[in-house]
C-alpha positions in Angstrom: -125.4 -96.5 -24.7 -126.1 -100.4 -24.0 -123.7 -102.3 -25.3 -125.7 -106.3 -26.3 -124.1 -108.5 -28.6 -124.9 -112.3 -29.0 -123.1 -115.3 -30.7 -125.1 -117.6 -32.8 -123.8 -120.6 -34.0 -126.0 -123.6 -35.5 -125.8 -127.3 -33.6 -124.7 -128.9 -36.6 -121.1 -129.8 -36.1 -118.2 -128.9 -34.0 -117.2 -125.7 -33.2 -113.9 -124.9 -34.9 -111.1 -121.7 -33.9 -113.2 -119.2 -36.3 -116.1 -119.9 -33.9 -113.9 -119.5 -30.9 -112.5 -116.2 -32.6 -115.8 -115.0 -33.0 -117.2 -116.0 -29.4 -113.9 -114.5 -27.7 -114.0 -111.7 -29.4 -117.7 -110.7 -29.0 -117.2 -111.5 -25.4 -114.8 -109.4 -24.9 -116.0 -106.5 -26.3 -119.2 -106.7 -24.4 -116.6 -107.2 -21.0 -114.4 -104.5 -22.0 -117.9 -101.6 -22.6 -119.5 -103.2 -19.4 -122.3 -104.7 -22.0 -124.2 -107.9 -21.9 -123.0 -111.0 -24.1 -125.9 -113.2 -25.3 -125.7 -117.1 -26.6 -128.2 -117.6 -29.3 -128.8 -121.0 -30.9 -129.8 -121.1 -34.4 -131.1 -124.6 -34.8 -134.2 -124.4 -37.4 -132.5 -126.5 -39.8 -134.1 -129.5 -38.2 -132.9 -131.6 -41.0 -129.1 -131.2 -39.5 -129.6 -129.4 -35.9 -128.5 -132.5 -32.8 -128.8 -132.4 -29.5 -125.4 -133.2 -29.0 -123.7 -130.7 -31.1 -125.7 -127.7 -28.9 -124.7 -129.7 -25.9 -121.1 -129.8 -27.3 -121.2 -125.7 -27.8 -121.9 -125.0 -24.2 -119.4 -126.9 -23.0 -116.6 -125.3 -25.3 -117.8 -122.2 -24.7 -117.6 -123.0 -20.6 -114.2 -124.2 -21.2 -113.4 -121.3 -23.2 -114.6 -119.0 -19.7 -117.5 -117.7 -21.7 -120.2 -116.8 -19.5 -123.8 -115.4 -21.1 -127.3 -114.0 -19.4 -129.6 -116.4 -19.1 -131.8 -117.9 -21.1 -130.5 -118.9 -24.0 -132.3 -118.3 -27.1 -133.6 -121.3 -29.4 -134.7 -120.3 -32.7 -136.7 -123.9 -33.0 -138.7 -122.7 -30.1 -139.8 -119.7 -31.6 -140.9 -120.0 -34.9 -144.7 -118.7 -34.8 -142.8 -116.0 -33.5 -140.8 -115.8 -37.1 -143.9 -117.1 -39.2 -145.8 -114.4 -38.1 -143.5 -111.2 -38.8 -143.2 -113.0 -42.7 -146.8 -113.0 -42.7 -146.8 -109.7 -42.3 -144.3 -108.7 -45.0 -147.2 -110.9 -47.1 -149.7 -108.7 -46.0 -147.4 -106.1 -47.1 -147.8 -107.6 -50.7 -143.7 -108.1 -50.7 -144.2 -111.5 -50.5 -145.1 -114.4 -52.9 -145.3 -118.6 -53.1 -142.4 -120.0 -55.2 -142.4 -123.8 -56.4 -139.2 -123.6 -58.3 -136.0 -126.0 -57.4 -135.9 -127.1 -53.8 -132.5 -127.4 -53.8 -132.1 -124.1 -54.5 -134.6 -122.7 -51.7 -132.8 -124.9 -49.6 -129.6 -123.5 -50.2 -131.1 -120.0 -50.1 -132.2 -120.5 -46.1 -128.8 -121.1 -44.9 -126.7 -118.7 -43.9 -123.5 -117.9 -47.0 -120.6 -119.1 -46.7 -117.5 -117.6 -47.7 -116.0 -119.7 -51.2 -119.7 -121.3 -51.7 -121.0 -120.4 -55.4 -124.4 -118.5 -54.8 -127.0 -119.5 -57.1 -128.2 -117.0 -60.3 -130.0 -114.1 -59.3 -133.8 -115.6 -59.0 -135.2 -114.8 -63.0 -138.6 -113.8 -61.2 -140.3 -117.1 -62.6 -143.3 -117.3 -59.9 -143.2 -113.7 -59.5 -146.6 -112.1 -59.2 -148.3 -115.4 -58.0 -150.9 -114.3 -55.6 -150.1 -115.8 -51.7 -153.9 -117.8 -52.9 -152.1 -119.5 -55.1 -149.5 -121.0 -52.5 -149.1 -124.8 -51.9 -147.8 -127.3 -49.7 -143.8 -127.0 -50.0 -143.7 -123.2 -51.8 -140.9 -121.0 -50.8 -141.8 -117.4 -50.1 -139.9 -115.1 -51.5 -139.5 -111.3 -51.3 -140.3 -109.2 -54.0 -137.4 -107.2 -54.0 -138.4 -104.2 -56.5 -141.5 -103.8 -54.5 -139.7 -103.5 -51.3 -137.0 -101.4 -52.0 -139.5 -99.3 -54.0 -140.8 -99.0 -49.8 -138.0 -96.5 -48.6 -138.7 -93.7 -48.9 -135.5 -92.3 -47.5 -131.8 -93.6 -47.5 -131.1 -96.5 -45.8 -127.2 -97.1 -44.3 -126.1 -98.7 -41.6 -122.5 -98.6 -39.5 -119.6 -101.1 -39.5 -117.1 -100.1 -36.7 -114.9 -103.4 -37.7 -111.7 -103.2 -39.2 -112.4 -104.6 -43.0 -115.2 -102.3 -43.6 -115.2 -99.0 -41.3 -117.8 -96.7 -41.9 -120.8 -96.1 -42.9 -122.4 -97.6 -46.2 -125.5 -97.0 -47.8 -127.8 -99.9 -48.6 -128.2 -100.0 -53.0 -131.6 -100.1 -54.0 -130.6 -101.4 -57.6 -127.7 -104.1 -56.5 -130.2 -105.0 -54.3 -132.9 -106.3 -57.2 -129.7 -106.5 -59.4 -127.3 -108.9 -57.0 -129.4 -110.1 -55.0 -133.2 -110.8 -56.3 -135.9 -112.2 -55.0 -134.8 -113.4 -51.3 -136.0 -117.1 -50.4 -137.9 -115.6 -46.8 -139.5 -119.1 -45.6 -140.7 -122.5 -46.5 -144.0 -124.1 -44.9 -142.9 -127.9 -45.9 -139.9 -127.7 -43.3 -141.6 -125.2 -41.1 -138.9 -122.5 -40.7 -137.6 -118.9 -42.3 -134.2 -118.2 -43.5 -131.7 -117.3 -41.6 -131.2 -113.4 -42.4 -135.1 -113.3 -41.6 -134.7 -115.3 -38.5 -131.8 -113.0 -37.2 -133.4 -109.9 -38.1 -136.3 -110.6 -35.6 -133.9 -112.5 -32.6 -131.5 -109.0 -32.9 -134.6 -107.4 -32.1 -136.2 -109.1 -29.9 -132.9 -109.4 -27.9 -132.4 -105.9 -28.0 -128.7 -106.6 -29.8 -127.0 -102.9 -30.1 -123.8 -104.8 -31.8 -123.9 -107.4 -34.3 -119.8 -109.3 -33.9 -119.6 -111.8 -36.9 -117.3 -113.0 -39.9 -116.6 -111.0 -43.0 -117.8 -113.5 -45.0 -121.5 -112.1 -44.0 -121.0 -108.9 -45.1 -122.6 -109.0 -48.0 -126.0 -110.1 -45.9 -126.4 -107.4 -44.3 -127.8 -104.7 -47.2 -131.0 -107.1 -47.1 -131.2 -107.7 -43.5 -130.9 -103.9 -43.1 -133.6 -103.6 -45.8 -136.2 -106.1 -43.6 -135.5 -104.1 -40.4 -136.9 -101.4 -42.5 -139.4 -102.9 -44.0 -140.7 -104.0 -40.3 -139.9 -101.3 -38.3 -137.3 -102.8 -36.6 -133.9 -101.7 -35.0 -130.5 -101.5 -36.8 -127.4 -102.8 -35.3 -123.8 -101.3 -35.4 -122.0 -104.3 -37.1 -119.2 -105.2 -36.8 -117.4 -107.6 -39.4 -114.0 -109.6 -38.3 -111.4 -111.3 -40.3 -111.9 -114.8 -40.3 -109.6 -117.3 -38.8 -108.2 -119.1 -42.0 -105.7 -122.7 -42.4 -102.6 -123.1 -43.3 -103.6 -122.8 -47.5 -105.6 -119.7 -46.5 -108.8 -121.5 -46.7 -111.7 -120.1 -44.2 -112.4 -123.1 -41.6 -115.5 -125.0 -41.8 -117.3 -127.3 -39.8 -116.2 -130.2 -41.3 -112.3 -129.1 -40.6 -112.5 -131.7 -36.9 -109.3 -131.2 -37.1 -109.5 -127.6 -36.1 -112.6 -128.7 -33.5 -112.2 -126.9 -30.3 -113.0 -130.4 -28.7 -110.0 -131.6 -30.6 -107.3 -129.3 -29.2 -109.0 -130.0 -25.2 -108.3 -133.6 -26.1 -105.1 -132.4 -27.2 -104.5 -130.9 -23.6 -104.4 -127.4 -24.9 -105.6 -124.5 -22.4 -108.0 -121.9 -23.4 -105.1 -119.5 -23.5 -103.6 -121.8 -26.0 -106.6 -121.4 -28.0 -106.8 -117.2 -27.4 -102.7 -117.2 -28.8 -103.9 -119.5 -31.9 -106.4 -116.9 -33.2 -104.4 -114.0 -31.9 -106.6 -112.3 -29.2 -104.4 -111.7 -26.2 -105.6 -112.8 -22.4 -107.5 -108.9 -22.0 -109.3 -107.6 -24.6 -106.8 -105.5 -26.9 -108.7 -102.0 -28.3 -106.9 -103.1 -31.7 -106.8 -106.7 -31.8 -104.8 -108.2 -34.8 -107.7 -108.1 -37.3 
């Protein structure tokens, strides 16, 4: 079997030692099953996406001796592409026009992140609203009972990672329960959200193995859901302990300290960085997870 996995990180700040975990690690598993590694850059959140910061990940990456089949993928040049598979999920009837909070829809198209307080579970407010009804700056949701009423059979998916190995069935009623009526797109700013938007780049990149942090676990029961839903591919996933500081606190993007940029000023070597988040020189078949 292919082995194609990708990293995806968003131009919006500097790239910090849980993205150079991630990168080295995906990289290396693609090296070590004679697979392809793909760079993907998720930068439809034009409100915060910069030239410089996607400028700024390919040359940490480079330093870091990352290499990746050409071209790269930009989500902002795609987005017709995204439009139109939500459009079809409308078609579908699984979709309806929202016009509640928009800080909540918002919040709802980036990706989680790991200590963030999610919102309430959606109450359904603008639920049943035709897509006639929609206007200029609605969300559109997914009608979650309607489209997990869809499957007909189980739905699971694989995690060959060392927090979750296995195989895990996707829960209908946590789903609707948990979860509720996903924010899918918003026309006003012209992009999807971002487990919609990976979904279809997976696909269309033909990913086999999806390497990422544990803190997006929980995402995957709905993206799993929407490959269903449009006939599309799953992944083997594979969900990695995150690279933490000193208080145990997952890093973020606004931790410069822990920039990658920061420790190559530093004069550190890109072994240095590989002994910081504990992957050795050769991908290890049991790295310290």
């Amino acid at each position: 079997m292919t082995f194609v996995t990708r990293f995806a990180p968003s131009p919006t700040g500097p790239l910090h030692l849980g993205h150079a975990y991630s990168a080295l690690l995906a990289h290396d598993m693609a090296r070590d099953a004679n697979g392809t590694f793909l760079l993907r850059i998720e930068d439809t959140d034009t409100s915060r996406a910069r030239p410089a910061w996607e400028t700024k990940i390919y040359d940490d990456l480079n330093w870091l001796g990352l290499t990746w089949a050409q071209p790269v993928l930009r989500q902002s040049e795609h987005l017709e592409r995204y439009n139109s598979l939500l459009m079809q999920l409308a078609k579908d009837g699984l979709v309806y026009p929202c016009s509640c909070r928009r800080s909540d829809i918002r919040a709802a198209l980036s990706a989680p992140q790991e200590g963030v307080t999610t919102p309430p579970v959606y109450p359904g407010t603008c639920r049943g609203r035709p897509m006639s009804s929609r206007k200029p700056g609605d969300a559109l949701r997914l009608d979650m009972a309607r489209a997990v009423a869809r499957l007909d059979t189980p739905v699971t998916f694989e995690d060959n990672g060392p927090l979750h190995t296995g195989q895990h069935s996707v829960d209908a009623d946590s789903l609707v329960k948990q979860t509720g009526d996903a924010v899918l797109g918003r026309k006003e700013i012209e992009t999807v959200s971002y487990v919609l938007a990976a979904v279809i780049d997976d696909a269309v990149q033909e990913i086999t193995h999806v390497i990422r942090g544990a803190d997006l676990f929980d995402t995957t029961p709905l993206q799993v859901l929407l490959q269903r839903l449009l006939d599309l591919p799953t992944p083997t996933y594979h969900h990695h302990r995150l690279i933490r500081d000193d208080t145990g606190k997952r890093l973020a993007k606004r931790d410069d300290a822990r920039a990658i940029a920061k420790y190559r000023a530093d004069g550190a070597t890109p072994e240095d960085i590989r002994e910081m988040v504990g992957l050795a020189s050769l991908f290890e078949q049991n790295p310290r997870e």
